[in-house]
C-alpha positions as CSV (number, residue, x, y, z in Angstrom):
1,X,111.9,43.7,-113.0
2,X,109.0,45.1,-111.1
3,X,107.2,44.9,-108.0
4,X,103.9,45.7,-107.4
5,X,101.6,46.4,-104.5
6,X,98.4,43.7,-104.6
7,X,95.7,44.9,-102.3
8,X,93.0,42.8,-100.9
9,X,90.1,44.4,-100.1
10,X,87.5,42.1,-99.1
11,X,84.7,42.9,-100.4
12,X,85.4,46.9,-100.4
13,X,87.6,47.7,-103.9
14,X,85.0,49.2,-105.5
15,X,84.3,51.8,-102.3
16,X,88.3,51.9,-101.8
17,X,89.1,52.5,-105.8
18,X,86.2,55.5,-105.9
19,X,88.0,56.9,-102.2
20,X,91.5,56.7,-103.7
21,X,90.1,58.6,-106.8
22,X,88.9,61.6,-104.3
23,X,91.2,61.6,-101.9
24,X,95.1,61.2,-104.0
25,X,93.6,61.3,-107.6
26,X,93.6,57.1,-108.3
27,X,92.5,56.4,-111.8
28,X,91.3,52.8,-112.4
29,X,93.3,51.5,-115.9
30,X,91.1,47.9,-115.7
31,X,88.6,46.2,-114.0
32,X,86.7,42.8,-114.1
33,X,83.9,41.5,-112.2
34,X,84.4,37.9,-110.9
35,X,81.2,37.4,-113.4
36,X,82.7,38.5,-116.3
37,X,85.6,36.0,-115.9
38,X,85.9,33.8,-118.8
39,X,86.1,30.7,-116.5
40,X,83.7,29.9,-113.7
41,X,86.0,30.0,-110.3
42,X,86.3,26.3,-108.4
43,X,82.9,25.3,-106.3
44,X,83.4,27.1,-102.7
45,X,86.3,29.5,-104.2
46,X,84.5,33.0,-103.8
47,X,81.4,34.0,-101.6
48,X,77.6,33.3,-102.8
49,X,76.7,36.5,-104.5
50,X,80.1,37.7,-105.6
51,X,79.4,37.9,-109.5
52,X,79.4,41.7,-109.0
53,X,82.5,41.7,-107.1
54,X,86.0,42.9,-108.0
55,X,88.0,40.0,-109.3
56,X,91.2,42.5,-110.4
57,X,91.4,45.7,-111.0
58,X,94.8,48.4,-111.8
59,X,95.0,51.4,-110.7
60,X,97.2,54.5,-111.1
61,X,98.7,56.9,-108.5
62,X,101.0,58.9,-110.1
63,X,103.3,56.9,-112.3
64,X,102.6,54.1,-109.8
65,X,100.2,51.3,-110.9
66,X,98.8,49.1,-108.0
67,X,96.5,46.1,-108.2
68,X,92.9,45.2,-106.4
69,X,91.1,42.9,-105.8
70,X,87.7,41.7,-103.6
71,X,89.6,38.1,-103.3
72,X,87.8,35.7,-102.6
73,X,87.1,36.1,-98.7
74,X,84.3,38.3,-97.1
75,X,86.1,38.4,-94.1
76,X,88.0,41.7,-93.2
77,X,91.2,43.0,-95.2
78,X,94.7,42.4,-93.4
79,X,97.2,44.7,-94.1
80,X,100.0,44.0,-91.8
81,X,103.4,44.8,-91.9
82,X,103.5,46.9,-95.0
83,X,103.0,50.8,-95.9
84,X,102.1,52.5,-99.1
85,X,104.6,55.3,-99.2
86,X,103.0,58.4,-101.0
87,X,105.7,61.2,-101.8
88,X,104.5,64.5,-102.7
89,X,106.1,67.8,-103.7
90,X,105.1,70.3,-101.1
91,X,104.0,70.4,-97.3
92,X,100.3,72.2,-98.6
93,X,100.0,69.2,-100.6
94,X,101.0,66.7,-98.2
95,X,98.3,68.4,-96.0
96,X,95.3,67.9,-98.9
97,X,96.4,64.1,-99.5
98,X,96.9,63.1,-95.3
99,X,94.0,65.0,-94.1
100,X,91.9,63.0,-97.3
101,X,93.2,59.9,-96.6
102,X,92.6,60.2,-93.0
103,X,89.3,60.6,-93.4
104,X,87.5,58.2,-91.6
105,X,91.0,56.2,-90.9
106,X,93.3,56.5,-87.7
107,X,96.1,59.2,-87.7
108,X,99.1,57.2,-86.4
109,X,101.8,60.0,-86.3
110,X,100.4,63.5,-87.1
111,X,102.0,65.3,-90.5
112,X,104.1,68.1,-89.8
113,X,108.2,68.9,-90.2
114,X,110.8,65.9,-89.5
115,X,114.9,66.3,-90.0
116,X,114.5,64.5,-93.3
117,X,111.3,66.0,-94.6
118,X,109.8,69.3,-94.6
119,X,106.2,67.2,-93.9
120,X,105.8,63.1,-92.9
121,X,103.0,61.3,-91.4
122,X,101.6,58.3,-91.3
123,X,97.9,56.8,-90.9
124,X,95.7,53.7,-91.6
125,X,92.8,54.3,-93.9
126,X,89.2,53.2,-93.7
127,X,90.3,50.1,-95.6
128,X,93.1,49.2,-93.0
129,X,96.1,50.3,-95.4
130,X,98.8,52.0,-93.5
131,X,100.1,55.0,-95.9
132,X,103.3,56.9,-95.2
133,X,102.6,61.1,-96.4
134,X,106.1,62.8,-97.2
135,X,107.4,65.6,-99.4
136,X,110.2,64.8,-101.6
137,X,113.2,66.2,-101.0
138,X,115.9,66.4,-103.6
């Protein structure tokens, strides 16, 4: 068994795939274009002009694989109640990734040393994901 983060991203997976490949090394393993689905979507499922929109898309963080998608609202993304959790192996590279992801987000508690990590903090990026930064501890 598996689970699997599914983002929605409104409109923005293209911009948030190419930010996640800058700013934690995301690579994209598949992508189709709601116009290159072999099935026409229902009448009134997905906005006028969305052929060139993300239907799905995987991508990779580390030996994580999350999914995308534009869905099939042009409203803005919701991502309540949940964190991505990134774990990295030292405090100079959980300064890189935070400060990255940050970029252009809200800092919500500031990385620096916590009694179970020797770097955590937390923010909500540009897209409205809230991401947890910690170093691994073994």
């Amino acid at each position: 068994m598996n689970v699997q983060a599914y983002l929605m991203f409104n409109g923005r997976t293209e911009e948030a795939l190419a930010f996640y490949g800058r700013a934690i090394g995301a690579e994209v393993t598949a992508l189709m274009r709601f116009g290159e689905a072999p099935e026409a979507p229902p009448p009134g499922m997905i906005p006028e002009g969305w052929d060139d929109k993300v239907m799905h898309a995987s991508f990779r963080v580390g030996a994580a694989e999350l999914m995308a998608s534009d869905g099939c609202q042009s409203d803005g993304a919701g991502f309540a109640g949940i964190s991505l959790a990134l774990s990295v192996a030292s405090p100079a590279e959980a300064e890189q990734r935070f400060a990255a992801l940050s970029e252009g987000g809200t800092v919500t508690m500031p990385l620096g040393p916590t009694f179970f990590a020797p770097a955590f903090g937390t923010l909500t990026d540009r897209f409205g994901v809230s991401w947890m930064v910690v170093v691994a501890t073994a």
